[in-house]
KETI-245294 format. One record per residue (C-alpha): x, z, y. Coordinates in steps of 0.05 Angstrom, whole numbers, plus 5000, padded with zeros to 4 digits. Each point is the difference from the previous one (the first is absolute). Example, Ala and Ser with C-alpha at 12.3 -4.5 7.8 and 13.67 -1.06 7.14 Angstrom:
REM KETI-245294
524651564910 502749875069 
END
This chain:
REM KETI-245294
149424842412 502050585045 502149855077 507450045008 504850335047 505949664976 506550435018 504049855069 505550315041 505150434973 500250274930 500250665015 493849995043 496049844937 504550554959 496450545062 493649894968 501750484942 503750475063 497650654971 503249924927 506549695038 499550535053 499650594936 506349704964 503249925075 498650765015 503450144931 506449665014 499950495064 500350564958 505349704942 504749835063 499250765028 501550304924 505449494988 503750095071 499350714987 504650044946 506949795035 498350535050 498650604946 507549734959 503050075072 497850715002 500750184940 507649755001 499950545069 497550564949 505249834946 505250045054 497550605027 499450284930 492650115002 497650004931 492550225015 499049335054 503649634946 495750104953 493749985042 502149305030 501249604935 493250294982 497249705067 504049264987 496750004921 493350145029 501449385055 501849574953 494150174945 494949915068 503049355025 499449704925 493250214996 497649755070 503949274986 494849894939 493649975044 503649625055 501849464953 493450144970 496249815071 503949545023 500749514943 491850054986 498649815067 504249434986 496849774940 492750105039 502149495056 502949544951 493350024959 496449995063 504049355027 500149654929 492550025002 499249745069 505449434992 494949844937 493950015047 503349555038 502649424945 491850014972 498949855080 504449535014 497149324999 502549414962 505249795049 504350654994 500249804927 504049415023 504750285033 501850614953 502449944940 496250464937 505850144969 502950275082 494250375011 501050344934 507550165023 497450285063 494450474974 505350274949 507849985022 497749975070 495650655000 504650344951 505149945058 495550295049 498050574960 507550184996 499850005072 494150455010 502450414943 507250144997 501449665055 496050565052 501950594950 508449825012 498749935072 496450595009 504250334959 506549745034 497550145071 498250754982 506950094965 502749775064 496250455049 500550664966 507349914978 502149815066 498050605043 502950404945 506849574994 500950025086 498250755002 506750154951 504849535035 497249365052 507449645007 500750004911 492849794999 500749425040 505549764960 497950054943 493449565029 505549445028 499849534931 492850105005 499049665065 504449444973 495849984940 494649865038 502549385038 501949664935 493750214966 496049515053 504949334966 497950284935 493050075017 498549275027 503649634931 495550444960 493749855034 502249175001 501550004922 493950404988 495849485025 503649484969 500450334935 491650114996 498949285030 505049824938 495150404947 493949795033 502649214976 501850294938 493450304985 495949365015 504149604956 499050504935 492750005019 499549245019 503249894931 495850414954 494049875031 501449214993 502950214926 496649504968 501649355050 508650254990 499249914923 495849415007 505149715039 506650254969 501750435058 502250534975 507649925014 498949725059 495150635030 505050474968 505849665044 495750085058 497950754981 508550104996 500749715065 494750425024 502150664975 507849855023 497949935064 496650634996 506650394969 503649695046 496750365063 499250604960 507250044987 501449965066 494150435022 504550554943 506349875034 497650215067 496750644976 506050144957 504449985065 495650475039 500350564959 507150044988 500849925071 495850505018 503550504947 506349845044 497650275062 498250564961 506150194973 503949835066 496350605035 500650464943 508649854999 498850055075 496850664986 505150364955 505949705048 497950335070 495350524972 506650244946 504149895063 495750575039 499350344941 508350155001 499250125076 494950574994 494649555047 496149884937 497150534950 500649784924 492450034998 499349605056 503649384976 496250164926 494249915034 501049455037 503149644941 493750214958 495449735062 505149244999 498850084922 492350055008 500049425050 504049474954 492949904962 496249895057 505149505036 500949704931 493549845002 499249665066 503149364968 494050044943 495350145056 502149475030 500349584935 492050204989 498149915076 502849285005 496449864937 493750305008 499849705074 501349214964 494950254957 494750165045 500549395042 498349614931 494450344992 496749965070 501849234993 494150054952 495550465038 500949515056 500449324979 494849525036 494649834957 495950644978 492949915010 496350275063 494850584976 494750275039 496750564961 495450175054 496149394984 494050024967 498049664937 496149475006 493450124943 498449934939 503849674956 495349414999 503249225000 502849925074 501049365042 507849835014 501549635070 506749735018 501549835079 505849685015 503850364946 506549864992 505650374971 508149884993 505050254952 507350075022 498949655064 496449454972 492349775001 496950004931 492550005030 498349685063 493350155035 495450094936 492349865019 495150194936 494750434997 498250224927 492650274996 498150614947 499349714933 502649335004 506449654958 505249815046 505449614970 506849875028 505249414986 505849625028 506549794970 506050414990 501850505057 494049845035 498650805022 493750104940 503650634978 502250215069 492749915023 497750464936 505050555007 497649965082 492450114984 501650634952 504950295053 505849824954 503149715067 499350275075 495249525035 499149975070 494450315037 493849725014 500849514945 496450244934 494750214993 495250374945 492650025023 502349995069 504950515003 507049845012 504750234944 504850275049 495450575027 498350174926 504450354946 504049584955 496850514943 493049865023 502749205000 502149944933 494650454966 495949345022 505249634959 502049844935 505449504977 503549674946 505849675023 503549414973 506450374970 496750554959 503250735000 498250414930 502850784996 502650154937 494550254956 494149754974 495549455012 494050515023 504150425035 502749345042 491249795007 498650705019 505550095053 494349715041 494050354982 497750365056 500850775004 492750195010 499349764930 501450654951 495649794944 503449794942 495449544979 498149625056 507749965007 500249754928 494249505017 502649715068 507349934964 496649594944 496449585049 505049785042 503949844945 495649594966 498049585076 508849955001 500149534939 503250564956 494750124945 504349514949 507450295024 497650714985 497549864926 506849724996 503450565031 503250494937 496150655039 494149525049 499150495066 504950514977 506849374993 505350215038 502649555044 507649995015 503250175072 497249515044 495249694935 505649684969 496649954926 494849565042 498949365019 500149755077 492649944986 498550594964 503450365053 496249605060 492650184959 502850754992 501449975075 492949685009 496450574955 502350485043 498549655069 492649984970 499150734977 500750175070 493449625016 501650035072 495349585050 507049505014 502849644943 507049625011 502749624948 506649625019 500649464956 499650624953 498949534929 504849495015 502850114938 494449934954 496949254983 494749705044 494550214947 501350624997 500650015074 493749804999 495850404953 503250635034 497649735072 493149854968 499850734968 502350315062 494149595043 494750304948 502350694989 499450705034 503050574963 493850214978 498749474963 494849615043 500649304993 497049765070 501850265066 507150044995 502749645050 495850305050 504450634983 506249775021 503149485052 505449704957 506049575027 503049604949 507549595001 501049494940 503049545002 495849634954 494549715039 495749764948 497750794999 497550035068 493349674981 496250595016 503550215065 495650055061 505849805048 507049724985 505650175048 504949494993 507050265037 506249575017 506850255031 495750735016 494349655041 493049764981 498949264977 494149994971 493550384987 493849894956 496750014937 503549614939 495349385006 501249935073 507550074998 501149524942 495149395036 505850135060 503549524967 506049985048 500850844991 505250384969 494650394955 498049294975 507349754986 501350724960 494349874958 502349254989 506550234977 498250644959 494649414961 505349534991 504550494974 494850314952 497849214973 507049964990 501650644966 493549894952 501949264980 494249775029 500949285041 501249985070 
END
């Protein structure tokens, strides 16, 4: 994971960082403004030679307008060219840091965004401002250059008509501001609109199987309805706001050029006005209805872009990435390291899941971890492998705090299989090896460390079932499986790492307490190359279950309740504290087990 220097500020400060390709396509426009304000001045004089009856200047002049015209169509190609690949650069550029900064983010930003709005924004939203670097520069460059060179030409044949014919302009103006503001308001409403329309189709299809379980389909499509109305509903009025700009814009347009052919004709009867003259400057009005026109889609693309970008920086700075320091130094050898917690605590939307851990775990030694429901085990989990932001001067691995250190150099120390497994879509080897270290090249130790932790998972039988064994394909999300098959799949691939921290959060809960058990004994007595003693001097392993009759062989018990420590020691000594909330769990998880057996109580 690559530092990130998440975007900021305005958009177009980011778009300067491709300034020489925006700068080329700028430099063009220069020189497609010249050729095309160039033309209304060669009709005016050749309209002088045709009434001076000069058939040589004629003739030379209309060569001189084709040759503008083939130039100024030949120059607007790499402008366009430029200009619209610079855009797609920054947009590539600022898709893949707004990625960087999602696989950053620690759990808690997850909470408060949606998948299914962060989708919205790294596709709609960027699509919006990449019209705004793209078109959205080229039509104001272009517009401002049409301006300054017709201008100077258009007050050089007659000031007073010139000004008139800029009066609806200025008006234009005014109104475009009114216009400007409702598009900018529905544009955000409109993407905040698809952004909840998103996360419902991919809240729905991910949870497929839980809607048909429960008959739910009519009832999520009604809610998908809902959904998308309210998103044609700003969108329709997002249309109805750009489909009044640009007829009002056409208006002011065609109110200077009637203004244009009234006085101009009128000084064209008076002799104060050649013919040429008020060709030309009709010509010049005609050449500057585009560019006004398109002030009300500039506008259109600026408001949007602008919503746009403030979605995305609301993801490059949302509280909760992870602090980095890549000037630290690793800390050794990948050897088993000692974990020490001080007085951690962490909270989660304002409120305190862990409050002032003490535990020290040394190298090598089975820690386990229980507590009832909501008790903080995962939260302290997801804290030791840097899943969370922790507090300084709180955890520590072999004495160094995991603050100074790199959350890289942190979590090649760790490997985890979580409660809820996640499986790709592919096969079951490709979802084991997605943790084999990289270093590893060698197809047959790959082959061999696959098979191993496998087989230490608990999925020997499953694969002989399986119609291809290693090679089965899965399903999206391992939805062929069972919650077990997926939790050992999750398991085989936590192992394959062999890293010197194993975490395991209550990562075989759905698997029976035998199996549980053999897989705890296998993983006790195994390395990955096949030694059968030694192995838990190879890792220090923290372990959540919440079955407590497998935590025979832990070398400490950490017993949490309401985020704080209750209790901690050995199995024996927490079960002869009669009066502790270890010993009641294990009463009850015995009494439910006599019961569920049919043995007497």
């Amino acid at each position: 994971m690559n530092s990130v220097v998440p975007p900021s500020g305005h958009p177009l400060r980011y778009l300067a960082r491709h300034g020489w390709w925006v700068g080329g396509g700028v430099l063009c426009l220069v020189g497609t403004n010249l050729m095309a304000q160039a033309i209304p001045w060669a009709v005016k004089q050749t309209i002088e030679g045709i009434e001076h009856g000069d058939g040589s200047h004629i003739r030379m002049l209309t060569l001189v307008i084709l040759g503008l015209a083939l130039g100024q169509a030949l120059i607007r190609i790499p402008s366009r060219i430029l200009i619209f690949n610079a855009a797609r650069q920054a947009e590539y550029r600022l898709r893949a840091m707004l990625f960087a900064c999602l696989c950053q983010a620690d759990r808690g930003f997850y909470r408060r965004f949606r998948v299914g709005d962060l989708m919205s924004r790294l596709t709609s939203d960027l699509t919006s401002v990449r019209a705004l670097y793209g078109p959205g520069v080229l039509h104001v460059a272009n517009t401002l250059f049409a301006y300054a060179v017709a201008l100077p030409l258009m007050t050089r044949i007659d000031p007073g008509l010139t000004l008139w014919a800029l009066l609806p302009y200025s008006l234009l103006l005014l109104g475009a501001r009114s216009f400007a503001r409702g598009i900018h308001n529905r544009s955000q409403q409109m993407q905040v609109c698809l952004a909840d329309m998103t996360s419902n189709v991919q809240e729905d299809l991910a949870g497929i199987r839980e809607v048909k379980l429960h008959n739910a389909e009519s009832l999520r499509a009604e809610h998908f309805a809902r959904a998308s109305g309210d998103y044609l509903h700003q969108a329709m009025r997002l249309a109805n706001w750009r489909a009044g700009l640009i007829p009002f814009v056409g208006l002011g347009s065609g109110a200077s050029l009637v203004i244009v052919l009234w006085i101009g004709g009128s000084k064209v009867i008076a002799g104060t006005l050649s013919l040429g003259d008020l060709v030309a400057i009709n010509l010049y009005v005609g050449m500057l209805a585009w560019p006004t026109m398109s002030i009300g889609w500039i506008l259109s693309l600026w408001q949007r872009g602008i919503a746009s970008w403030h979605r995305l920086l609301e993801i490059a700075a949302a509280d909760g990435p992870l602090r980095v320091d890549h000037q630290a130094q690793p800390t050794g050898a990948a050897a088993p390291p000692t974990i020490e917690l001080r007085d951690l605590s962490v909270s989660i939307d304002q409120r305190r899941v862990l409050d002032r851990i003490q535990l020290t775990i040394p190298a090598g030694t089975l820690c386990a971890v229980v507590g009832r429901v909501g008790s903080g085990k995962t939260t302290l989990v997801e804290a030791i492998a840097r899943l969370l932001e922790v507090p300084a001067a709180t955890l520590f691995i072999d004495g160094a705090d995991v603050t100074t250190m790199s959350v890289e150099r942190v979590r090649s120390l760790m490997a985890y299989a979580p409660q809820t497994a996640f499986l790709f879509s592919a096969t079951v080897r490709d979802n084991v090896a997605y943790g084999l270290p990289a270093s590893i090249t060698d197809e047959n130790q790959r082959e061999e460390r696959i098979r191993w932790a496998v087989q230490i998972a608990g999925l020997g039988p499953d694969l002989d079932r399986f119609p291809g064994g290693l090679d089965t394909l899965v399903g999206e999300r391992g939805i062929s499986l069972s919650g077990g098959q997926r939790q050992r799949i999750a398991l085989a691939r936590a192992l394959v790492a062999d890293r010197p921290v194993l975490l395991l959060d209550d990562s075989l809960s759905s698997v029976d307490a035998d199996t549980e058990r053999q897989i705890l004994e296998r993983l006790m007595s195994s390395t990955p190359g096949g030694s059968s003693s030694g192995a838990l001097e190879d890792r220090t392993v923290i372990l959540v279950s919440h079955r407590l009759s497998a935590l025979q062989h832990a070398h400490q018990v950490l017993v949490l309740d309401r985020g704080a420590v209750a209790q901690i020691g050995s199995h024996a000594e927490l079960l002869a504290r009669s009066d502790g909330i270890y010993a009641s769990l294990y009463r009850q998880q015995l009494l439910l087990h006599q019961l569920d057996s049919g043995d007497p109580v």
